[in-house]
C-alpha positions in Angstrom: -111.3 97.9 -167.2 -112.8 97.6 -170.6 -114.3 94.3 -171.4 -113.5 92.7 -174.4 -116.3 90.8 -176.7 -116.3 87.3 -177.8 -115.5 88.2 -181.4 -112.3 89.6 -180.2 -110.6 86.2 -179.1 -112.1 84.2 -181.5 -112.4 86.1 -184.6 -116.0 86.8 -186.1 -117.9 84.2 -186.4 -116.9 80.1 -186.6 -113.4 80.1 -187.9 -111.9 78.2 -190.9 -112.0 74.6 -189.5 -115.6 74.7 -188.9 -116.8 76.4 -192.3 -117.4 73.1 -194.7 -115.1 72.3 -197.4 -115.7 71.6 -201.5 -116.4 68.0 -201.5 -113.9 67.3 -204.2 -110.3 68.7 -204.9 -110.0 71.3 -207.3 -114.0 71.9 -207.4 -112.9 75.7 -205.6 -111.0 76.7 -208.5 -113.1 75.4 -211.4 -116.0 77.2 -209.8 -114.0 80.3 -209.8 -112.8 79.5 -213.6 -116.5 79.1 -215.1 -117.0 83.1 -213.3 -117.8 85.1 -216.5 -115.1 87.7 -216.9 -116.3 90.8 -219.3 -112.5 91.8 -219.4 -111.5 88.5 -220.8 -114.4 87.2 -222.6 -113.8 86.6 -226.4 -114.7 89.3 -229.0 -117.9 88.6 -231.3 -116.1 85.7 -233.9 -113.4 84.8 -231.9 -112.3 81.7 -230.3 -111.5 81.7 -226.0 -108.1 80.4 -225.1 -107.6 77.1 -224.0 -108.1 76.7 -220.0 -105.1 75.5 -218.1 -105.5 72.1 -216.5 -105.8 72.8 -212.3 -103.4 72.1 -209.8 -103.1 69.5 -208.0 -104.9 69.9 -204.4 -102.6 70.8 -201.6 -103.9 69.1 -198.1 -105.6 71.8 -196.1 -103.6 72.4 -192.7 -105.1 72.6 -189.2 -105.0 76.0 -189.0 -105.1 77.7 -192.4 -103.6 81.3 -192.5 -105.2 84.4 -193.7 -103.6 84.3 -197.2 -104.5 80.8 -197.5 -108.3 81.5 -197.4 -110.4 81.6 -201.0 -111.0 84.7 -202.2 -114.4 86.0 -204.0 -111.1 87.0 -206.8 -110.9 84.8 -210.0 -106.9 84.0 -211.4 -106.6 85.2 -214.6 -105.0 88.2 -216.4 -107.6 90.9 -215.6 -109.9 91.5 -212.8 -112.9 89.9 -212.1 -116.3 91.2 -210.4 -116.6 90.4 -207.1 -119.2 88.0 -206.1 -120.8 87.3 -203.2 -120.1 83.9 -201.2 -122.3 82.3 -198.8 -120.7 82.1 -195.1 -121.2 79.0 -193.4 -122.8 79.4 -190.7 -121.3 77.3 -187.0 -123.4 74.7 -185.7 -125.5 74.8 -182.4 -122.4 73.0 -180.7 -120.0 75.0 -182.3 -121.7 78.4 -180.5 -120.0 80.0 -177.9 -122.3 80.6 -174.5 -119.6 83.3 -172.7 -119.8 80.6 -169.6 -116.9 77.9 -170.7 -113.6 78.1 -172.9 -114.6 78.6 -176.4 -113.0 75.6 -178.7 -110.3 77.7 -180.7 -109.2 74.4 -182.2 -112.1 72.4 -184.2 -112.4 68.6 -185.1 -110.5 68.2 -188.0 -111.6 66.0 -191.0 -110.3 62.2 -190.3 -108.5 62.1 -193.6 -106.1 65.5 -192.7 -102.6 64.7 -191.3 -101.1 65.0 -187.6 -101.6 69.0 -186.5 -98.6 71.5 -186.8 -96.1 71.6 -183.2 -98.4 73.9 -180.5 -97.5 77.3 -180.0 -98.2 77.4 -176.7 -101.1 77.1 -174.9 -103.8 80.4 -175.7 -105.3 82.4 -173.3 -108.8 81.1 -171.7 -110.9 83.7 -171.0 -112.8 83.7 -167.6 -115.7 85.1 -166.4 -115.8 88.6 -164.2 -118.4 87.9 -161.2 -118.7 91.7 -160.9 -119.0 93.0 -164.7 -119.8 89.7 -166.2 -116.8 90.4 -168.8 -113.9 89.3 -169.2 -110.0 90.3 -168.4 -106.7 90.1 -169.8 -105.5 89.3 -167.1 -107.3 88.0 -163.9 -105.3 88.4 -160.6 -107.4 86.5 -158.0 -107.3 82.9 -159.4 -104.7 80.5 -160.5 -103.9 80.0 -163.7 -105.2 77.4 -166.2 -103.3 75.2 -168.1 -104.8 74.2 -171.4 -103.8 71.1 -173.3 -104.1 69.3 -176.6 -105.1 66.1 -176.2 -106.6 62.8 -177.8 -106.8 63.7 -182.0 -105.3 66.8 -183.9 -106.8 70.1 -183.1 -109.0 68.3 -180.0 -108.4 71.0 -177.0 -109.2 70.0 -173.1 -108.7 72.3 -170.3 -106.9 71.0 -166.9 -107.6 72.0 -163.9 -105.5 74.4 -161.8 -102.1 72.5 -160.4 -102.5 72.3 -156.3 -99.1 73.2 -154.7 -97.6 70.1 -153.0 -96.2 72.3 -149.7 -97.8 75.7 -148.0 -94.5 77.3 -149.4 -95.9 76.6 -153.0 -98.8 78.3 -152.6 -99.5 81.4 -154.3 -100.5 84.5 -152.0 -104.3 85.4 -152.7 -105.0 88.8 -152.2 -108.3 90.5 -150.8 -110.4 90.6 -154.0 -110.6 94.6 -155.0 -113.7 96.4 -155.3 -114.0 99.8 -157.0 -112.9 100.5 -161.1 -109.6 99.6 -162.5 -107.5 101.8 -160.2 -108.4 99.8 -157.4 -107.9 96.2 -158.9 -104.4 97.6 -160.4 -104.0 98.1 -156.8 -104.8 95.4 -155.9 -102.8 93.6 -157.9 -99.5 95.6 -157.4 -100.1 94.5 -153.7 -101.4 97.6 -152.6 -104.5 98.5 -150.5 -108.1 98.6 -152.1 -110.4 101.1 -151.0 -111.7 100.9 -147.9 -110.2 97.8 -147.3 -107.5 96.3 -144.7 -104.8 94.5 -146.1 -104.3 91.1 -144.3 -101.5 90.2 -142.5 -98.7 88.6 -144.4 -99.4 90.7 -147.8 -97.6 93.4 -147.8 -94.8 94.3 -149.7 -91.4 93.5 -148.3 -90.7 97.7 -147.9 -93.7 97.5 -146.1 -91.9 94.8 -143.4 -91.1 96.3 -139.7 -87.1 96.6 -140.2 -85.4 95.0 -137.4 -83.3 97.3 -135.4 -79.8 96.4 -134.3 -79.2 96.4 -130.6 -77.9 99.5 -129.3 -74.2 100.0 -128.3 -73.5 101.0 -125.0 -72.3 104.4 -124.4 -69.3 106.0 -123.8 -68.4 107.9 -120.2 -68.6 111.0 -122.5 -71.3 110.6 -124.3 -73.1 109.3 -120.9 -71.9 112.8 -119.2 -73.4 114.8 -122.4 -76.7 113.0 -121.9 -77.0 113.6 -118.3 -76.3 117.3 -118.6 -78.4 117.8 -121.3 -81.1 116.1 -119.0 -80.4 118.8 -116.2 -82.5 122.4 -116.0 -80.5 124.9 -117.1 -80.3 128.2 -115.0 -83.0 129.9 -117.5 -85.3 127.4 -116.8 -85.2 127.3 -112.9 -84.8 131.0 -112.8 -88.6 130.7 -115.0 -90.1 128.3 -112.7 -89.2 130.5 -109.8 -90.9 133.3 -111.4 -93.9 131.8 -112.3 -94.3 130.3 -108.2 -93.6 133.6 -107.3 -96.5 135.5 -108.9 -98.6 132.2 -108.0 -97.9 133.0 -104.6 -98.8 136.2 -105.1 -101.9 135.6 -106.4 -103.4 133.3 -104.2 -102.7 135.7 -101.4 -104.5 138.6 -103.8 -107.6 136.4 -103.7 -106.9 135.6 -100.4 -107.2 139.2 -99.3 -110.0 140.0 -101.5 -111.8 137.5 -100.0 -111.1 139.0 -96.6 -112.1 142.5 -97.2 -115.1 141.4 -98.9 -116.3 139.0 -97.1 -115.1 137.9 -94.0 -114.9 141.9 -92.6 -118.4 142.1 -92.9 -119.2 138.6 -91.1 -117.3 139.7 -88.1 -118.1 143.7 -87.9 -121.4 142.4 -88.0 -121.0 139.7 -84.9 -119.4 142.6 -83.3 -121.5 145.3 -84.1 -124.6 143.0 -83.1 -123.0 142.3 -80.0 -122.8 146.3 -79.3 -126.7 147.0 -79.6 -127.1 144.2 -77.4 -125.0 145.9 -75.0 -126.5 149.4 -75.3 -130.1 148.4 -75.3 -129.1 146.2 -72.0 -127.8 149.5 -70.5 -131.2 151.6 -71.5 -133.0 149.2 -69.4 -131.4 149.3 -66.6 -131.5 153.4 -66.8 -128.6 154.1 -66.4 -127.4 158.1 -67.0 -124.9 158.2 -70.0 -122.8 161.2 -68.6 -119.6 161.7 -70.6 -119.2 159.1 -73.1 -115.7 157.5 -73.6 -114.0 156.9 -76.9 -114.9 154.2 -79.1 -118.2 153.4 -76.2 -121.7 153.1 -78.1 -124.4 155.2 -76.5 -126.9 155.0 -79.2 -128.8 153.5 -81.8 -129.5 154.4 -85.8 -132.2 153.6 -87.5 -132.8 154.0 -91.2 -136.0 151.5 -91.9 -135.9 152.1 -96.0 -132.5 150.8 -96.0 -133.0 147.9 -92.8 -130.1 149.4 -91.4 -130.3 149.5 -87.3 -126.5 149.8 -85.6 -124.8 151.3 -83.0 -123.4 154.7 -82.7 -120.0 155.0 -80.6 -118.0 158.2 -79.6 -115.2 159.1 -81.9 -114.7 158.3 -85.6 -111.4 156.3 -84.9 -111.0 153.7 -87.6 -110.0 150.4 -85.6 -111.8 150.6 -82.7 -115.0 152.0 -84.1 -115.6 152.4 -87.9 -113.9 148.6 -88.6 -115.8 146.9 -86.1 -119.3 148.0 -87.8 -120.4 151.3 -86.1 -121.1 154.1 -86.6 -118.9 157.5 -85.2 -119.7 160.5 -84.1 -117.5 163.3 -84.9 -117.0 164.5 -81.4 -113.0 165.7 -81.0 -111.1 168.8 -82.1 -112.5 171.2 -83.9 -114.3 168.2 -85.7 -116.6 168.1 -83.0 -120.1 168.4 -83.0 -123.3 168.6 -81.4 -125.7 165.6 -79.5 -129.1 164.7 -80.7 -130.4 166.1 -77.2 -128.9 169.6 -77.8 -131.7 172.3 -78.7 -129.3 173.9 -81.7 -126.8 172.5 -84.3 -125.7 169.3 -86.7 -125.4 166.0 -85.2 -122.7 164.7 -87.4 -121.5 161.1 -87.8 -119.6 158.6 -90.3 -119.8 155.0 -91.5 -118.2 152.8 -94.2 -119.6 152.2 -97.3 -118.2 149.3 -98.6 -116.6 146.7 -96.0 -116.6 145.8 -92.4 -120.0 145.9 -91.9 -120.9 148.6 -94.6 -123.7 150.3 -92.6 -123.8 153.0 -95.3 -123.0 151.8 -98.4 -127.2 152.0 -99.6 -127.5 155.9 -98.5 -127.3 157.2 -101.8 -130.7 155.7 -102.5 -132.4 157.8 -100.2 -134.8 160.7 -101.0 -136.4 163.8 -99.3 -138.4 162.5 -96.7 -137.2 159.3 -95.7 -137.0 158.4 -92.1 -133.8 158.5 -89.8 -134.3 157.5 -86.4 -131.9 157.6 -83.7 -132.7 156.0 -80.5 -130.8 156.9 -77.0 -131.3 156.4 -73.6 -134.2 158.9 -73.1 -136.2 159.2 -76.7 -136.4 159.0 -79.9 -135.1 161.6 -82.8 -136.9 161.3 -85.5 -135.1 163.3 -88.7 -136.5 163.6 -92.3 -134.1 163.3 -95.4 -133.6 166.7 -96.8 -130.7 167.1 -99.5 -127.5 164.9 -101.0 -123.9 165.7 -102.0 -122.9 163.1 -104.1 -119.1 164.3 -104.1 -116.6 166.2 -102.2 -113.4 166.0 -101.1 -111.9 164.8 -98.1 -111.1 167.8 -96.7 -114.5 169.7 -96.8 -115.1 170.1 -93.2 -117.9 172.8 -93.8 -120.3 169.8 -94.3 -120.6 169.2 -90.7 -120.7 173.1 -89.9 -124.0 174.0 -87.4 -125.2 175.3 -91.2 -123.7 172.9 -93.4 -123.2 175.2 -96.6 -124.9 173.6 -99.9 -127.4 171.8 -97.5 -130.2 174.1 -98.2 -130.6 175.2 -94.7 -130.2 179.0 -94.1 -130.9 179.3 -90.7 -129.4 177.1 -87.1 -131.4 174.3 -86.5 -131.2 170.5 -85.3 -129.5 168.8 -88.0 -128.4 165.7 -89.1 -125.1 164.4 -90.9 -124.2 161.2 -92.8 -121.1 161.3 -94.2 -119.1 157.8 -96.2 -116.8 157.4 -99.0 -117.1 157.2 -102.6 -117.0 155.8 -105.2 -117.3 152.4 -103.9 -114.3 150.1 -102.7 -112.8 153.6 -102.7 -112.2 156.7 -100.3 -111.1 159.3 -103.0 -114.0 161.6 -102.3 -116.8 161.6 -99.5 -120.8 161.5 -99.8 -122.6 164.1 -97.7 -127.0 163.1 -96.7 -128.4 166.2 -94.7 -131.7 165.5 -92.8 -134.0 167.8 -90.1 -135.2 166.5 -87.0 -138.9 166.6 -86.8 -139.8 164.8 -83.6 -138.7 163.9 -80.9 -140.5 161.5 -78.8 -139.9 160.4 -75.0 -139.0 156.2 -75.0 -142.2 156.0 -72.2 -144.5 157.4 -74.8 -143.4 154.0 -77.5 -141.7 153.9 -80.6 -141.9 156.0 -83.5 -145.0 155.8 -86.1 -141.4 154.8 -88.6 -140.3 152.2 -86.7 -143.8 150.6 -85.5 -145.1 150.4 -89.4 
């Protein structure tokens, strides 16, 4: 809010009451009569006019009006010059210091009569303790009553009226912080910035309206309400849905966890159990003679991959392969020949991924890499010679006496690892081809592979 001056309420300067007075009446207009007038002065030889007696002085009121004032203008049938009049100047008491109400109404002279009715009692500025100004209309405080008292034109302020009763007492707001939106705020009632209003201010739309109690219902409207609270057949039909591929799920991860996991724990027990079993029977010496399906009778060895497990007759899935070990292809026209035989390809299979996964790492072998087998009477040591990657299924020709696309051209003693690929699949097969190169009696010790 703008501020208004001083001048503003009071008018430039002392007002009429306190500027001093001719000492006698009709002094004012005989000083403005002797004024020289060059339009009405007398030719050369010519005789001025007779001056009019003056008028009787009228009293001077309390409060003289604007057109009541002198003026620098002399009466008389043409213009005059203007001329400067000296401005009284207000006394030391008569000064306005911006902290108090400034005395609109002067001490009159003793000898002027009784004041004209009051108006009304005028506006009292007060100070702003934020701007230091002043405001048209200050919201935070009570208002002031101003009186005329003791002798005409005399003014005394009174003090703010104290209600009687708390119900008389005027609601005073927060005082607002901020520019003139925020105190117009404030004094509509609304919130300043940042500010909480108190309890007890707000505006009666602001109030919490009371609700009326609620009618009971009817047996209709209670029926509508309680079927509208039941599922409908969508929604249970949903929810049905959504526990059924739950279920689902957790038996997914359930069996994922199986294969993965726990089919390698117990192929491993078992196949551990197995070597045990066959390196019990080596000791005792006895003869193998005709081996029996799903019976280990020897022992692999591949020390790059730490791979040692048993080798049992037949490649039958449940009995051999998913309990760890490893087959040998020995039925049908599947079969093939024993480590001990002078000529052909000693043949056998293992899983790559699951129940023990003896072959899942054979891919990472290269020419020359050690595979030992280890039976009853010695020990057949081959060297790594060549890799399939792929092939299908049905390529029996890999476990021929001359496995085509081995590299061997002529009958030998040869060795076969065969396993599925990719892995966690059994689309295609992966073929390692190695050549025995020792063979060393068990009383002469352990291979130089196995002993390093």
């Amino acid at each position: 809010m703008t501020a208004l001056r001083p001048e503003h309420d009071a008018g430039y300067g002392a007002s009429y009451e306190q500027r001093e007075s001719y000492e006698e009446p009709g002094a004012f207009e005989a000083a403005v009569d002797g004024l020289a007038d060059p339009l009405n002065d007398p030719l050369p030889g010519q005789v001025a006019p007779p001056t009019p007696a003056p008028a009787p002085p009228s009293p001077a009121p309390s409060s003289p009006a604007p057109s009541a004032a002198p003026g620098p203008w002399a009466a008389g049938d043409g213009i005059s010059q203007p001329q400067p009049q000296p401005q009284p100047q207000p006394s030391a008491e008569q000064e306005w210091s911006g902290y108090g109400p400034y005395p609109y109404e002067a001490q009159a002279p003793a000898s002027s009569p009784a004041p004209p009715p009051d108006p009304g009692p005028p506006y009292v500025p007060v100070r702003d303790d934020e701007t230091v100004g002043l405001r048209t209309e200050d919201t935070r405080r009570a208002p002031v009553s101003v009186g005329v008292t003791g002798g005409a034109g005399e003014a005394t302020a009174l003090l703010p009226t104290v209600p009687e009763s708390a119900a008389d007492r005027p609601v005073r707001t927060e005082p607002a912080t901020g520019g003139r939106a925020e105190r117009r705020k404030a004094a509509k009632g609304g919130r300043g910035r940042g500010r909480r209003r108190p309890e007890g201010s707000g505006s009666p739309e602001s109030a919490p309206e009371t609700s009326a109690p609620a009618r009971p219902l009817s047996r209709v409207e209670a029926r509508r309400a309680a079927r509208a609270l039941k599922d409908s057949p969508g929604v249970i039909l949903s929810r049905a849905v959504g526990e059924i591929f739950i279920s689902l799920g957790v038996l997914m991860l359930l069996f994922v966890t199986y294969q993965l996991w726990w089919t390698n724990i117990r192929a491993d027990l078992y196949a551990g159990k197995e070597t045990d079993k066959i390196r019990a029977e080596f000791a005792e010496g006895r003869q193998p003679g005709v081996f029996e399906p799903g019976k280990g009778f020897a022992i692999m060895h591949i020390p790059k991959l730490d791979v040692v497990v048993p080798i049992a007759e037949g490649i039958d899935k449940s009995t051999v392969l998913d309990n760890g070990m490893v087959g040998h292809y020995s039925e049908g026209r599947l079969k093939t020949a024993m480590p001990s035989d002078k000529q052909g390809n000693f043949a056998v299979a293992g899983h790559r991924n699951t129940h023990g996964e003896p072959f899942r790492y054979i891919n990472r072998l290269k020419p020359g890499d050690k595979i030992i087998v280890e039976t009853q009477d010695a020990y057949f040591t081959y060297d790594m010679a060549s890799i399939l990657p792929q092939t299908s299924p049905s390529n029996v020709g890999v476990i021929s006496p001359v496995p085509p696309g081995s590299g061997f051209t002529e009958p030998g003693r040869y060795i076969t690892l065969t396993t599925c690929t990719p892995e966690f699949t059994s689309t295609y097969r992966m073929i390692v081809w190695g050549k025995m190169v020792e063979e060393r009696p068990r009383d002469e010790g352990k291979p130089d592979a196995l002993v390093g």
